[in-house]
Residue frames as qw, qx, qy, qz and C-alpha x, y, z in Angstrom:
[[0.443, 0.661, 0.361, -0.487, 155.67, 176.86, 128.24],
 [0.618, 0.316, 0.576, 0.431, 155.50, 176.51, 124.45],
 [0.231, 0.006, 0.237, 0.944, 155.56, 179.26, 122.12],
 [0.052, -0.316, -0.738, -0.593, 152.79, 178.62, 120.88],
 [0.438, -0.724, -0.451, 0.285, 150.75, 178.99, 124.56],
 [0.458, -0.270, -0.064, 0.844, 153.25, 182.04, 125.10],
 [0.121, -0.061, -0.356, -0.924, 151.81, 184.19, 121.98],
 [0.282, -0.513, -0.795, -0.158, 148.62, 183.17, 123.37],
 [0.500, -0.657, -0.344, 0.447, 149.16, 184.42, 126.72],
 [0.395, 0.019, 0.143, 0.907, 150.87, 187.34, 124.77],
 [0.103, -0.317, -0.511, -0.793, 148.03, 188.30, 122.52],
 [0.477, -0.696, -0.535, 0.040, 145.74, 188.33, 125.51],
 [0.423, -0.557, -0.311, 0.644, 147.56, 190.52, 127.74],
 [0.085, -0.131, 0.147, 0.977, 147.67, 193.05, 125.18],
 [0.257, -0.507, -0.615, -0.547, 144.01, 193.15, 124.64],
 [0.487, -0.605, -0.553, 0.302, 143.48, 193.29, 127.95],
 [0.590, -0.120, 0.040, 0.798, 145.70, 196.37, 127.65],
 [0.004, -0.167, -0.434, -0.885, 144.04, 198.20, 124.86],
 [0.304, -0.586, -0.644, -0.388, 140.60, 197.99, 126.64],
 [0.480, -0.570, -0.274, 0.608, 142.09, 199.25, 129.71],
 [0.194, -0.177, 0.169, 0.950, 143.49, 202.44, 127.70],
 [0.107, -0.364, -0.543, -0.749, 140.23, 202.69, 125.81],
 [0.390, -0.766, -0.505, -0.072, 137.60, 202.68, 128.95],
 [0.507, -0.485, -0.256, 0.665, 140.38, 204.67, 130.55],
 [0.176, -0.083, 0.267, 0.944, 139.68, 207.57, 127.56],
 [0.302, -0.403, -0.632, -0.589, 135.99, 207.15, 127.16],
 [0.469, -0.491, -0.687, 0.259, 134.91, 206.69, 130.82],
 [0.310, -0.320, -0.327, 0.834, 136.02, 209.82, 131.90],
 [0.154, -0.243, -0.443, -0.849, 134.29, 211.41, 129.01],
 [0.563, -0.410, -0.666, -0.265, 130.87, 209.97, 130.21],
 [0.541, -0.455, -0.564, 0.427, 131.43, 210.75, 133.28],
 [0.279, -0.125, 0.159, 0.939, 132.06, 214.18, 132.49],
 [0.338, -0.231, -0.364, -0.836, 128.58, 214.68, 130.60],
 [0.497, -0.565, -0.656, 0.061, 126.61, 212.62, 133.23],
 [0.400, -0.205, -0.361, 0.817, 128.44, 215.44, 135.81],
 [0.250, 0.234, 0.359, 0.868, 127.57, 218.33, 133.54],
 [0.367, 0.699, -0.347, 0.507, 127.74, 221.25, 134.53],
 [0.655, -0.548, -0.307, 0.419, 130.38, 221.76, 137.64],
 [0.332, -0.442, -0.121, 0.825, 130.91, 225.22, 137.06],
 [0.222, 0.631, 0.255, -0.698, 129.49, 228.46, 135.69],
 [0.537, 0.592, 0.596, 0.073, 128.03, 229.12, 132.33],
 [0.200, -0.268, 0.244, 0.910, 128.98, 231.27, 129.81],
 [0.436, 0.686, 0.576, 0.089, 125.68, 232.88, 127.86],
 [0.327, -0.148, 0.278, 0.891, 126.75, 234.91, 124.97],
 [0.311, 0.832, 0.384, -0.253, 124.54, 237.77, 123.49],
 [0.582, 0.352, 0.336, 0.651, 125.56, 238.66, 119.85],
 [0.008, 0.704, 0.083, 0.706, 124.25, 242.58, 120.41],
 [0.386, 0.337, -0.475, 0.715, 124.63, 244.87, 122.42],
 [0.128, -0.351, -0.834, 0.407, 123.14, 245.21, 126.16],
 [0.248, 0.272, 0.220, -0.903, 119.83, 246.72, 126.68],
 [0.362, 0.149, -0.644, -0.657, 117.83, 245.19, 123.70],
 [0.861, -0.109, -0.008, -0.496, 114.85, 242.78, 123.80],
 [0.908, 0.097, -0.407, -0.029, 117.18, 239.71, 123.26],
 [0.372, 0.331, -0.659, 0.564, 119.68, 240.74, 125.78],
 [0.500, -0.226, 0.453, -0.703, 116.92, 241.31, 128.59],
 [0.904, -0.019, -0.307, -0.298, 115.44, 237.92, 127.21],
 [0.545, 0.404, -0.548, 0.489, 119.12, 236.38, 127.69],
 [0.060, -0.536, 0.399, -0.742, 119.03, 237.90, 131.19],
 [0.767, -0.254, 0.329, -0.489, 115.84, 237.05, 132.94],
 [0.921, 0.060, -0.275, -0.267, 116.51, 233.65, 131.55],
 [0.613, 0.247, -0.644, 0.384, 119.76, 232.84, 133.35],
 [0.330, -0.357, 0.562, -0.669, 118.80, 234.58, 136.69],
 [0.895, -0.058, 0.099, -0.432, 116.04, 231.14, 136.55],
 [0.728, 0.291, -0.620, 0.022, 118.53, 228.54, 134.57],
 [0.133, 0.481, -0.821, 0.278, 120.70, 228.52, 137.57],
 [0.565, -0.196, 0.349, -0.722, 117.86, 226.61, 139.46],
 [0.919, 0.240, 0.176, -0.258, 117.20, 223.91, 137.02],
 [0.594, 0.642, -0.442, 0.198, 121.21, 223.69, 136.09],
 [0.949, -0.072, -0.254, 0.176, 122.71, 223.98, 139.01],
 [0.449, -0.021, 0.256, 0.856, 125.67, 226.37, 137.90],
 [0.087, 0.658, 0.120, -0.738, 125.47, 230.19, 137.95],
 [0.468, 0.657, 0.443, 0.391, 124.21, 231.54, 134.00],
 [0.456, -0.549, 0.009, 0.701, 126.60, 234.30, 133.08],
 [0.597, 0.683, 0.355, 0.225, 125.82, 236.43, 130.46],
 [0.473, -0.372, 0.305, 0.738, 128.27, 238.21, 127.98],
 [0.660, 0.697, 0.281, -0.002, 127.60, 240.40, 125.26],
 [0.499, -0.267, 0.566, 0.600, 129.68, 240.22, 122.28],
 [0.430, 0.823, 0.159, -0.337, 128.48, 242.62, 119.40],
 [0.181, 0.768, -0.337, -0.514, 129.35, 243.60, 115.86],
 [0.010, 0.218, -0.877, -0.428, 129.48, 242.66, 112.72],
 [0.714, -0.164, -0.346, -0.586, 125.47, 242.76, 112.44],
 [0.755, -0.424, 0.265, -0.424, 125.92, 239.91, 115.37],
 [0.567, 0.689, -0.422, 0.159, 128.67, 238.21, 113.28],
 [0.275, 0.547, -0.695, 0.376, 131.06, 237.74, 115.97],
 [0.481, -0.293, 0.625, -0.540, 129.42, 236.80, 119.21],
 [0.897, 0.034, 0.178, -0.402, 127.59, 233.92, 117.05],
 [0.642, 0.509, -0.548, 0.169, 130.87, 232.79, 115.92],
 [0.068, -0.549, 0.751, -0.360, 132.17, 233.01, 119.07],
 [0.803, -0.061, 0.462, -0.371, 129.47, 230.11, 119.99],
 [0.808, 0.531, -0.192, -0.171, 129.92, 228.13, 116.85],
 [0.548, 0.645, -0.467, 0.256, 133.68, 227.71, 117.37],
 [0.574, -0.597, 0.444, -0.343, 133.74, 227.51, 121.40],
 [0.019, -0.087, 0.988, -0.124, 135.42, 224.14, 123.07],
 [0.589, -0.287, -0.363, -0.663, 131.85, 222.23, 122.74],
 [0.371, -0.052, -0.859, 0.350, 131.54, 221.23, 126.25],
 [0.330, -0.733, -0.492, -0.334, 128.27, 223.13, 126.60],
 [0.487, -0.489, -0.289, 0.664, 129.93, 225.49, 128.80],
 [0.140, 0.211, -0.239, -0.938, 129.57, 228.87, 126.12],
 [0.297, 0.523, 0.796, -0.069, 125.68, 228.84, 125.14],
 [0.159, -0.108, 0.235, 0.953, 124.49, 231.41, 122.82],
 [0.229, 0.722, 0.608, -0.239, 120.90, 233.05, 122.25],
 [0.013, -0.134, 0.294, 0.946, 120.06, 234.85, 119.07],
 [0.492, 0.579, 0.208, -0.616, 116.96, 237.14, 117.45],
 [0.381, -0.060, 0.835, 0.392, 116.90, 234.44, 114.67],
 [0.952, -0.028, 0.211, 0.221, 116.62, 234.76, 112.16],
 [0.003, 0.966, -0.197, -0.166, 119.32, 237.52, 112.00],
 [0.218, -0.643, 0.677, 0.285, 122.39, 234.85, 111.05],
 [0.480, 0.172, 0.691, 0.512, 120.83, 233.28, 108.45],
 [0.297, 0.933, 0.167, -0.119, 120.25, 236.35, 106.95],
 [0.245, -0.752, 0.558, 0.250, 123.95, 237.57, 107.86],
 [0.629, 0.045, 0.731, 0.259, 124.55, 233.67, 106.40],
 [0.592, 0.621, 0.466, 0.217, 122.99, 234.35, 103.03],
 [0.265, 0.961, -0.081, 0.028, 124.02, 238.04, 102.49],
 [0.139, -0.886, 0.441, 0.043, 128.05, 237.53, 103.48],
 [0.917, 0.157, -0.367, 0.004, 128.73, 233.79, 103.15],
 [0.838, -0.200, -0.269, 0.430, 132.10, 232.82, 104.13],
 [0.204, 0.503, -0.276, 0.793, 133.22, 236.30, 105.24],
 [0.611, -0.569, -0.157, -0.527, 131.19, 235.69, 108.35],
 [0.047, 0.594, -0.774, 0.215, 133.15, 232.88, 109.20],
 [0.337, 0.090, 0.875, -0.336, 130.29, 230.32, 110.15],
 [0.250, -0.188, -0.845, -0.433, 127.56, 228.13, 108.13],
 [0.681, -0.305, 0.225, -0.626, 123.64, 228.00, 109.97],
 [0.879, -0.220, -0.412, -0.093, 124.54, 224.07, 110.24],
 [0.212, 0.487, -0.526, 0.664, 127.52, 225.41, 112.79],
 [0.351, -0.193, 0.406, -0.821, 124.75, 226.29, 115.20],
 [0.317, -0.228, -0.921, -0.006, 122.35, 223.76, 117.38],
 [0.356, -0.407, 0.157, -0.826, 119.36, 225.17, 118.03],
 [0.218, -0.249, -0.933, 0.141, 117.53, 224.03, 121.33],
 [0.083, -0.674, -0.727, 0.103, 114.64, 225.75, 122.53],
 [0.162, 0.227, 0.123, 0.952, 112.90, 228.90, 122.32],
 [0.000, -0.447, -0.752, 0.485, 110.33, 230.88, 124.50],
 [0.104, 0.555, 0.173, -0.807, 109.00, 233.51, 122.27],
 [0.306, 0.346, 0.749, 0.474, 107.75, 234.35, 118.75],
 [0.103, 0.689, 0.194, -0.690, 107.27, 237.97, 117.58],
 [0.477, 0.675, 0.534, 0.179, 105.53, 238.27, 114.20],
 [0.071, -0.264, 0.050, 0.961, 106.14, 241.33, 112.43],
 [0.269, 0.713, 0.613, -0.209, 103.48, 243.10, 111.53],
 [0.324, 0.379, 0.403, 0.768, 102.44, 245.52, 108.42],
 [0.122, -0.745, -0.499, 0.425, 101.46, 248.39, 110.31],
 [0.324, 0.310, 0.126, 0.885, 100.51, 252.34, 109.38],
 [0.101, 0.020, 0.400, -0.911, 98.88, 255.48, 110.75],
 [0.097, 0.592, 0.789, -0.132, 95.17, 255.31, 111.62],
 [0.355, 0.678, 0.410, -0.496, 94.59, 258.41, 110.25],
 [0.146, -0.268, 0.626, 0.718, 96.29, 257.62, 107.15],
 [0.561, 0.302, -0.383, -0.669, 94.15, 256.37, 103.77],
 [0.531, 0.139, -0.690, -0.471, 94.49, 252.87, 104.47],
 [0.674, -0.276, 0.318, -0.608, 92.18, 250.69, 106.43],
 [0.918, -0.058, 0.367, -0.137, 92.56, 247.39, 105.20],
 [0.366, -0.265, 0.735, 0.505, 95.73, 245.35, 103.43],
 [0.474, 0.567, 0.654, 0.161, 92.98, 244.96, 100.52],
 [0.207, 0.978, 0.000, -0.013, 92.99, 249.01, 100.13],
 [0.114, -0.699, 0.612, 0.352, 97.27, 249.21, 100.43],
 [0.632, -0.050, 0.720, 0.282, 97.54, 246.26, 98.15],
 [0.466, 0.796, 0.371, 0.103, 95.10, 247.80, 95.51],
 [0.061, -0.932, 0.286, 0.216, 97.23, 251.52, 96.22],
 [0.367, -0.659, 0.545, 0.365, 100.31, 249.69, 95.45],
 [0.662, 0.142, 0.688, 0.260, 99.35, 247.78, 92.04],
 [0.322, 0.859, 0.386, 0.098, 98.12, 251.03, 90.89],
 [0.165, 0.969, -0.183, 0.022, 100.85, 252.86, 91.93],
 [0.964, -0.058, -0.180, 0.187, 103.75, 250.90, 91.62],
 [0.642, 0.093, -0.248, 0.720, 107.34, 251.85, 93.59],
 [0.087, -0.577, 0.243, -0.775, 105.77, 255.28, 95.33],
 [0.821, -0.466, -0.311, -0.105, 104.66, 253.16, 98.54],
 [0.053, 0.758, -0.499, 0.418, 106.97, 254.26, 101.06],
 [0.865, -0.449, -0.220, 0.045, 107.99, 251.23, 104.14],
 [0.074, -0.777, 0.571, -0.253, 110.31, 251.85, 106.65],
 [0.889, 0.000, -0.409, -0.205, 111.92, 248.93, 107.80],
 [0.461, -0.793, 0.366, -0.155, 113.37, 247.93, 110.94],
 [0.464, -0.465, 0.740, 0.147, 116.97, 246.37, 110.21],
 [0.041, 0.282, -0.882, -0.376, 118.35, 243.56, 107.34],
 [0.112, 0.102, 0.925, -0.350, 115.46, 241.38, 108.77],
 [0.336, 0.800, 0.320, -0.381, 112.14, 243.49, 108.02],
 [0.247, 0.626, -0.383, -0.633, 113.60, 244.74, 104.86],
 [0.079, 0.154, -0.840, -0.514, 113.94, 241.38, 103.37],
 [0.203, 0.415, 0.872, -0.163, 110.25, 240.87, 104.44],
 [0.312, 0.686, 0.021, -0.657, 109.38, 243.83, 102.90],
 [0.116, 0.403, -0.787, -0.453, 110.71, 242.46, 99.68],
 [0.094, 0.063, 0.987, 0.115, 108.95, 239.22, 100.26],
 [0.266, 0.594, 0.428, -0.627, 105.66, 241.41, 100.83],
 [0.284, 0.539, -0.327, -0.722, 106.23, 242.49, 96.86],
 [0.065, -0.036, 0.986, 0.150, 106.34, 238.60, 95.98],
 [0.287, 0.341, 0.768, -0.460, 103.12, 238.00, 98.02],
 [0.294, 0.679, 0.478, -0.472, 101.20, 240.57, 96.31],
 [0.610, 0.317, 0.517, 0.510, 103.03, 240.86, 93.21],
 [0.042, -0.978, -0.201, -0.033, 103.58, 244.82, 93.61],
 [0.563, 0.420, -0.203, 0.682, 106.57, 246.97, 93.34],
 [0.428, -0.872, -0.236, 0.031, 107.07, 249.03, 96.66],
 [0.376, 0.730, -0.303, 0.483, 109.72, 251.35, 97.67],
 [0.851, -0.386, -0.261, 0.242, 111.32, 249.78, 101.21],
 [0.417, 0.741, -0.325, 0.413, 114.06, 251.81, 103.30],
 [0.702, -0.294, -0.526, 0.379, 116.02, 250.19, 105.98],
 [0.337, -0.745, 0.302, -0.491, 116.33, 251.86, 109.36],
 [0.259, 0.469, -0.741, 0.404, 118.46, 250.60, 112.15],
 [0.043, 0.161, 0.815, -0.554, 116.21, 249.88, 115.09],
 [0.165, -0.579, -0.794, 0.081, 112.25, 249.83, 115.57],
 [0.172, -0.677, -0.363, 0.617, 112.30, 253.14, 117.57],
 [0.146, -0.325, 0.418, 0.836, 113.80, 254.99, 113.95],
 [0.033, -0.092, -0.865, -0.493, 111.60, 253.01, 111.83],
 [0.202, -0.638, -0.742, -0.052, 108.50, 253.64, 113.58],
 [0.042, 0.640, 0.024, -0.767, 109.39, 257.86, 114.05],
 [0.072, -0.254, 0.508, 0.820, 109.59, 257.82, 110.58],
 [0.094, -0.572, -0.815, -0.022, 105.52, 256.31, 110.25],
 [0.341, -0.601, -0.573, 0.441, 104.64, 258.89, 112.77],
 [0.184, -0.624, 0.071, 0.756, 106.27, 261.62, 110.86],
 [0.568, 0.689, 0.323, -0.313, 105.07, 261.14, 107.50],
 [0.019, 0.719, -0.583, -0.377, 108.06, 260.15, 105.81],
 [0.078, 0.173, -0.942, -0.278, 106.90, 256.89, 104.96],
 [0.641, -0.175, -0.074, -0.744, 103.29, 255.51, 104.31],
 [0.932, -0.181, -0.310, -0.044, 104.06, 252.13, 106.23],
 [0.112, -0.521, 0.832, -0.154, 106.77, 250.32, 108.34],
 [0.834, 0.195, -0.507, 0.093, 107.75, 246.33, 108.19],
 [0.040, 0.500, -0.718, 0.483, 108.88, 245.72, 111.97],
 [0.204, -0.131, -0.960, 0.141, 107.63, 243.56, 114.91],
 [0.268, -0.633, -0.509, -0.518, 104.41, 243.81, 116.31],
 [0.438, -0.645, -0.497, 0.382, 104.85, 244.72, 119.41],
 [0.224, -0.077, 0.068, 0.969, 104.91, 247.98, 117.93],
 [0.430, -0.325, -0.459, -0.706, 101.43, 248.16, 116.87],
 [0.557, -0.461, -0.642, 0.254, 100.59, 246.45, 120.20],
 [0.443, -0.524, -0.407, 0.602, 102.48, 249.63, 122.52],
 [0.209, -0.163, 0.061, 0.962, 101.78, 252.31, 120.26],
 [0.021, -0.656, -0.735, -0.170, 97.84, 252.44, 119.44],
 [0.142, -0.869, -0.283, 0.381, 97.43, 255.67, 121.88],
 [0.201, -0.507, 0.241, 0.803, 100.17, 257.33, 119.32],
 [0.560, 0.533, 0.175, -0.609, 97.95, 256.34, 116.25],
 [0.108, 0.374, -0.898, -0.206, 99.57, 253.17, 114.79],
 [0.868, 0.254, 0.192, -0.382, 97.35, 250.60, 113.41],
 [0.419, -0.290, 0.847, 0.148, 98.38, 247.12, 112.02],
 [0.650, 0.249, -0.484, -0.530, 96.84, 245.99, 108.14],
 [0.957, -0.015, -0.284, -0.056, 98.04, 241.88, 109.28],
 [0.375, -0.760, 0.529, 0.046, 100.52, 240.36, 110.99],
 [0.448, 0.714, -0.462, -0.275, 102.85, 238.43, 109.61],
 [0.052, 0.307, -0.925, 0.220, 103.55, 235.61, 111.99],
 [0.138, -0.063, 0.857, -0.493, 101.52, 232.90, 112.47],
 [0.185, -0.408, -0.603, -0.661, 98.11, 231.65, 111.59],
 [0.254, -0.723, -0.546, 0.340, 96.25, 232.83, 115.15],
 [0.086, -0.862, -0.135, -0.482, 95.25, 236.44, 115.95],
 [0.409, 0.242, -0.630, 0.614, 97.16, 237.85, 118.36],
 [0.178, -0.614, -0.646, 0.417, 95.87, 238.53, 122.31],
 [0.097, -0.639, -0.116, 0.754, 96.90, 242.08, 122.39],
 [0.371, 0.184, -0.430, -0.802, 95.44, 242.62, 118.40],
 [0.393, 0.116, 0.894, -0.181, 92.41, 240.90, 118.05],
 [0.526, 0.751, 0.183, -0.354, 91.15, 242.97, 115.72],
 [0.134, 0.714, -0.557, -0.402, 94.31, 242.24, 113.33],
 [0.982, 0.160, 0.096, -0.006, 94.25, 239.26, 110.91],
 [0.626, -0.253, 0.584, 0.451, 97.05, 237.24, 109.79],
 [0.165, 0.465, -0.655, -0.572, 98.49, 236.72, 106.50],
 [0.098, -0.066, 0.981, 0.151, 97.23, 233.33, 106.54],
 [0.258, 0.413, 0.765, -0.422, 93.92, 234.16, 107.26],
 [0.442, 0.700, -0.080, -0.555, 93.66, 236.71, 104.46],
 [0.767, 0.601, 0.151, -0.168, 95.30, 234.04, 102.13],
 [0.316, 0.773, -0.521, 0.178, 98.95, 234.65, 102.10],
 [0.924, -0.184, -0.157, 0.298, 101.19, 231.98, 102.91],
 [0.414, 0.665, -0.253, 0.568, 103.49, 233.81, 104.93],
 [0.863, -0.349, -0.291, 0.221, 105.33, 232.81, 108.37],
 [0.226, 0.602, -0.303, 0.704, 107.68, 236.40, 109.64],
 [0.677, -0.695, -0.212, -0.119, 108.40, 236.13, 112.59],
 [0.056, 0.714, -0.578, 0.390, 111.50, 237.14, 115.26],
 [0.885, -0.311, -0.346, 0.004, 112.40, 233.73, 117.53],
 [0.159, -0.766, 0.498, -0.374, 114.80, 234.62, 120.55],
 [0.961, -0.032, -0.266, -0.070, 116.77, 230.98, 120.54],
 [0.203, -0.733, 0.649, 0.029, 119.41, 229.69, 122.60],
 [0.819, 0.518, -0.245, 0.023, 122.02, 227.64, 120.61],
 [0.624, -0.554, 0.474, 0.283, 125.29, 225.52, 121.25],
 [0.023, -0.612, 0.687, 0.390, 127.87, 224.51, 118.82],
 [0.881, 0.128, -0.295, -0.347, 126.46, 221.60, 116.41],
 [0.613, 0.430, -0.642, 0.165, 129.68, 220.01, 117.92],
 [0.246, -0.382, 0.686, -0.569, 128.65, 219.47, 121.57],
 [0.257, -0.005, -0.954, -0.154, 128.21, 216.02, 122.34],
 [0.434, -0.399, -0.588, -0.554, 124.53, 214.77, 122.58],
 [0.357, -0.630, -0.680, 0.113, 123.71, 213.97, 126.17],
 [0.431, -0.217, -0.172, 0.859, 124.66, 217.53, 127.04],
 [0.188, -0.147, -0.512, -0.825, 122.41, 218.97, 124.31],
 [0.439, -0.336, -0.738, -0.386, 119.92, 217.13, 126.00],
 [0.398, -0.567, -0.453, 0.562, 120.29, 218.46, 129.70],
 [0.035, 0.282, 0.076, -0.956, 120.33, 221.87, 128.49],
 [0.423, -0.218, -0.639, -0.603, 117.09, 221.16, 126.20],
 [0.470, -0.427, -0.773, -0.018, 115.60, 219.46, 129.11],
 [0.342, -0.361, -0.416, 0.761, 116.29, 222.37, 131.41],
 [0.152, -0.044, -0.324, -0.932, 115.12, 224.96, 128.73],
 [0.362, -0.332, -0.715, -0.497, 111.66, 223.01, 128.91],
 [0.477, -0.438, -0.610, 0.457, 111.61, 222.74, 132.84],
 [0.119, 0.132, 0.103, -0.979, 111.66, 226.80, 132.54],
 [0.208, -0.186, -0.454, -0.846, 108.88, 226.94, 130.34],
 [0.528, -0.478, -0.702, -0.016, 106.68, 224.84, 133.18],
 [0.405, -0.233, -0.393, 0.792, 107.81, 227.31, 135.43],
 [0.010, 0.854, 0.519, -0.040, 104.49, 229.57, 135.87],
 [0.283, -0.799, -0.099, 0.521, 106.71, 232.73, 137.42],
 [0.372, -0.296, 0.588, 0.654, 109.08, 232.84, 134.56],
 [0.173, 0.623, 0.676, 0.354, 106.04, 232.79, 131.84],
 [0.000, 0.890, 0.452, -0.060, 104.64, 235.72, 133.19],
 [0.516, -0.540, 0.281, 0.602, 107.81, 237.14, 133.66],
 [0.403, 0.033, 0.737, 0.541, 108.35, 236.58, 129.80],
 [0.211, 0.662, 0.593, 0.406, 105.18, 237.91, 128.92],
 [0.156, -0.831, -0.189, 0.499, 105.59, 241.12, 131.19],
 [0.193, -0.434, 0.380, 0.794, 108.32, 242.46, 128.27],
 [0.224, 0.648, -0.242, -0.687, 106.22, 242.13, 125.94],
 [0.084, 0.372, -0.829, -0.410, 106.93, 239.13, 124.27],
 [0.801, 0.119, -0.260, -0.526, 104.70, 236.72, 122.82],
 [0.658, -0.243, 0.677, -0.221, 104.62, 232.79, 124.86],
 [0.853, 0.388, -0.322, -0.132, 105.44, 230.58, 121.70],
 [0.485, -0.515, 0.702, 0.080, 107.72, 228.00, 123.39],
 [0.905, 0.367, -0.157, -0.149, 109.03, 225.14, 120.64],
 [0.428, -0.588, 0.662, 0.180, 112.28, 223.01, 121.68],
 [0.821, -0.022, 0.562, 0.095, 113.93, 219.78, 120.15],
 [0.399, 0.235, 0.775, 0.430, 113.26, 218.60, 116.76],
 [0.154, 0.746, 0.639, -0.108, 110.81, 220.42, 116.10],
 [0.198, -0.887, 0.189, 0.371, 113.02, 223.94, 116.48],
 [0.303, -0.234, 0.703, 0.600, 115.54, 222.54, 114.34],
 [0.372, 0.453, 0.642, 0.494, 113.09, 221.78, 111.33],
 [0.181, 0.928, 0.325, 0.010, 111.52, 225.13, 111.46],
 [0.356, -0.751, 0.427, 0.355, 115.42, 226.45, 111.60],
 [0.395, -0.283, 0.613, 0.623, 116.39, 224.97, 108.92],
 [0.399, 0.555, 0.646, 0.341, 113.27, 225.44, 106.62],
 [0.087, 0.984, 0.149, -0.052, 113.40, 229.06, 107.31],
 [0.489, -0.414, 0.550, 0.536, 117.50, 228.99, 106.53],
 [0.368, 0.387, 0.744, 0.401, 116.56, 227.62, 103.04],
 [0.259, 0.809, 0.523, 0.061, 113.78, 230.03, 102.88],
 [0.551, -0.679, 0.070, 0.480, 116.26, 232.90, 103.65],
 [0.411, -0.334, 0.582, 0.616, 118.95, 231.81, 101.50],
 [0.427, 0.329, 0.676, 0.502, 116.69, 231.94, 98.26],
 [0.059, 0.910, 0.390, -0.124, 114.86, 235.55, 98.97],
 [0.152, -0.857, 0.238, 0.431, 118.15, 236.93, 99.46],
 [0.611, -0.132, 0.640, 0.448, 119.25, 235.42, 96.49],
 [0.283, 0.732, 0.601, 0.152, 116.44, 237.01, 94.71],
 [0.005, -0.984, -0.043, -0.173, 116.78, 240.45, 95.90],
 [0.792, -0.425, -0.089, 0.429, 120.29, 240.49, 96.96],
 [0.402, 0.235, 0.061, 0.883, 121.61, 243.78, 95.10],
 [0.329, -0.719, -0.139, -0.596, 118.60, 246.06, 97.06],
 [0.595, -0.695, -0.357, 0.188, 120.14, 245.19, 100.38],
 [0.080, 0.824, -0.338, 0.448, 122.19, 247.89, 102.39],
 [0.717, -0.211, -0.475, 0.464, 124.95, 246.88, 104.45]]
């Protein structure tokens, strides 16, 4: 055999080689996400148990396993305003095996107010689908003075900064803020921890408003709570029908609470696309709807593409409010 033939017969066998090692590193992959999953889930809840997003979080895995396969295990991982537990997703091995579900948009808030002391960006996180969509509503006492957002808007141009609002959390405070944009009115906002605080303090006459979700005006009518608008959306709600929107009165304004579950931006695509496809297969899933709406929550399902742009235009929107007002928050 000539050389020449030899380095032929050479230069061949090592190709032959290198495609062997390469289908022998890629195949398994692929095979691996075609499998996916062969063993239990990890779902992480950033706060702590007992909350609307952790009972969301709940009922939703006791159903996943059905349309997965593989038990849904939830974990909650608090603190740090929710800080850690969405890190912990962000950073996981991305083999769609840690899944995470936050009350969004609580980390791009956290994002804008802390930056890189958090420890994660909002492009970290892949959102895929979401079953809910609580508005927050401008709500105060029915037997207060003010019957219609037209009469508190007027009150507050006339009297600028004595408007009391409680607000419920980081979240409802910067809408409260954005509420001064809207209407171009100085008001006097004070954050409360939770809903339940923020809406004694209404009740007790320590504040002549509150900034929280609606489903506060929704379960508290019989205590004498009354909604001006809500804040999400351009429909009336079922359970307020007698409450316009923002939009409807004229305000471009979109507040709302989404309860998404998210993977790592780094988990590889067909994987993204079985847990997206499984998220949707709930939402067909009559028992589970009703289920969903028994707590309370408002049926706004939105997955894909779609989820992502409204995720990333309300990021943006986020990052430029709290830029605005960023020396009136309280940490």
């Amino acid at each position: 055999m000539s050389r020449k033939v030899r380095n032929r017969v050479s230069l061949v066998c090592f190709s032959l080689i290198v495609l062997s090692i390469s289908f022998s590193s890629v195949a398994p992959a692929q095979v691996k996400d075609d499998n996916y999953p062969t063993r239990p889930i990890t779902l992480i809840v950033p706060y702590s148990a007992g909350g609307a997003t952790d009972l969301e979080a709940r009922l939703t895995a006791s159903y996943w396993k059905s349309k997965l396969g593989q038990p849904v295990l939830v974990e909650n991982k608090s603190g740090g305003g929710g800080a850690i537990g969405h890190r912990e997703v962000a950073f996981a091995k991305p083999d769609g095996y840690t899944i995470g579900i936050t009350g969004f948009p609580d980390a791009a808030v956290l994002v804008a107010l802390k930056g890189q002391e958090v420890g994660f960006k909002n492009d970290d996180l892949l959102v895929m689908g979401t079953f809910t969509n609580t508005p927050g509503a401008l709500t105060v006492r029915k037997d207060g003075p003010f019957k219609t957002l037209k009469d508190f808007i007027s009150y507050a141009k006339q009297n600028p900064g004595k408007l009391k609002i409680s607000a419920a959390g980081q979240i409802f405070l910067l809408h409260a803020f954005e509420l001064e944009d809207q209407f171009g009115v100085e008001l006097n906002p004070i954050m409360f921890k939770g809903g339940g605080e923020t809406a004694n303090a209404l009740l007790g006459g320590h504040v002549d408003a509150m900034m929280a979700g609606s489903i506060f005006p929704m379960t508290m009518q019989d205590k004498g709570l009354v909604s001006l608008a809500v804040t999400g959306g351009s429909k009336r709600l079922e359970k307020l029908p007698d409450v316009p929107t923002m939009k409807e009165l004229g305000y471009d304004m979109d507040y709302s609470l989404l309860r998404i579950f998210f993977v790592s931006r780094a988990t590889p695509e067909p994987i993204v696309k079985k847990l997206t496809s499984s998220l949707m297969e709930l939402n067909n899933d009559p028992e589970f709807v009703e289920k969903i709406k028994a707590m309370g929550q408002i049926h706004a399902p939105l997955f894909g593409a779609e989820l992502e742009q409204y995720y990333k235009n309300t990021c943006a929107r986020i990052a430029k409010a709290v830029e605005k007002h960023n020396k009136r928050f309280v940490d």
